[in-house]
N, C-alpha and C positions, 0 to 999 in steps of 0.2 A: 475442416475439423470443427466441432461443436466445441465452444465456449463454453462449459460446464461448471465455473467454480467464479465464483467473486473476480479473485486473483488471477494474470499469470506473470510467473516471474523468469527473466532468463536472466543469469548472470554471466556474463565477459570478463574472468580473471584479468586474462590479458592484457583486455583494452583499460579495465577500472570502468567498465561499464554495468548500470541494470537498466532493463527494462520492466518497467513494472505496467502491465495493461489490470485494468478496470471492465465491468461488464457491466453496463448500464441497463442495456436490454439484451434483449435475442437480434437486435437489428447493429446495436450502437457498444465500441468498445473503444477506450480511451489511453492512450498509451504516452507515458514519461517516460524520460529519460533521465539520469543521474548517475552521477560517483558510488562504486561499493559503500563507501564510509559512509553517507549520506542516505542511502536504505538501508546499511545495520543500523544507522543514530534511528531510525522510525520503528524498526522490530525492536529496537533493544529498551525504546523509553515510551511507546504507544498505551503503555499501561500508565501511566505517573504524567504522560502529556508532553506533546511534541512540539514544536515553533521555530521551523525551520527555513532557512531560505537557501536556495540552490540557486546556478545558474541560470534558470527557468523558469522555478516558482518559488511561491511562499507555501510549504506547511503548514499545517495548522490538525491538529489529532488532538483526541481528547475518547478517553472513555468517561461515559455517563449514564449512573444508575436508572436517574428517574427521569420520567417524560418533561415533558411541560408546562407549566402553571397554568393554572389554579389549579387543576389535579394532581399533577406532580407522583403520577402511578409510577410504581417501579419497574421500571422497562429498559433493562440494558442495555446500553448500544455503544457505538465510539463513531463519532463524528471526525468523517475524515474529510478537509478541505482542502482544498490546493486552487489558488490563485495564480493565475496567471495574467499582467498586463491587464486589460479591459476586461478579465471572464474571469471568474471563479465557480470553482463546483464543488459541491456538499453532496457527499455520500453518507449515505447510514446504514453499516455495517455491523454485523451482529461482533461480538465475541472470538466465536468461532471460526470467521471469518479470517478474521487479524490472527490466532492461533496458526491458522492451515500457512497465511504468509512469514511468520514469523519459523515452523518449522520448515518450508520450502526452502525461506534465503539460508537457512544453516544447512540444509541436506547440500543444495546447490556449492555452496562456501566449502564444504567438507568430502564432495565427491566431485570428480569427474563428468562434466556432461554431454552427453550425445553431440552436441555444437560445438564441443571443443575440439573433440578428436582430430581434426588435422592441423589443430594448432601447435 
């Protein structure tokens, strides 16, 4: 199946599990794991700025207007980091991006999903 969006999210009432996979490229996609409470804290404060640590990693979210000095052009984006141990990786994600995940975890939170049915 073609990896088409930034995001994907599956959420496990159940378990209190998300998984949140990342698309790096067409070859490479990057997948956490974490607590429901601990992917809504990231949809719910991604705008105002995130710093979070889980059992896995460190968050770190930030939206930001303008690029970087000396020009400082206004170039929207939201810097999403996540450390792990010896690695960390910085993603630069539009806007919209963070939008499509932020309504995903609520559509997922508030319906029923295909995964869950023989739960």
């Amino acid at each position: 199946m073609k990896f088409d969006k930034v995001f994907k999210l599956y959420i496990f009432k159940k378990d209190d599990v998300a998984k949140l996979s990342l698309k790096v490229n067409e070859n490479l996609v990057v997948e956490y794991k974490m607590k429901i409470n601990e992917i809504k804290h990231i949809v719910d404060n991604w705008k105002t700025g995130v710093d979070l640590s889980t059992d896995n990693n460190n968050w770190f979210i930030e939206y930001k207007s303008y690029g970087p000095r000396p020009e400082s052009v206004y170039s929207p984006y939201v810097r999403f980091s996540v450390s792990q141990d010896r690695f960390k990786f910085h993603y630069r994600l539009t806007y919209n991006d963070m939008l499509d995940l932020e309504r995903d975890f609520y559509y997922q939170i508030n319906n029923k999903m295909y995964w869950e049915e023989n739960v």
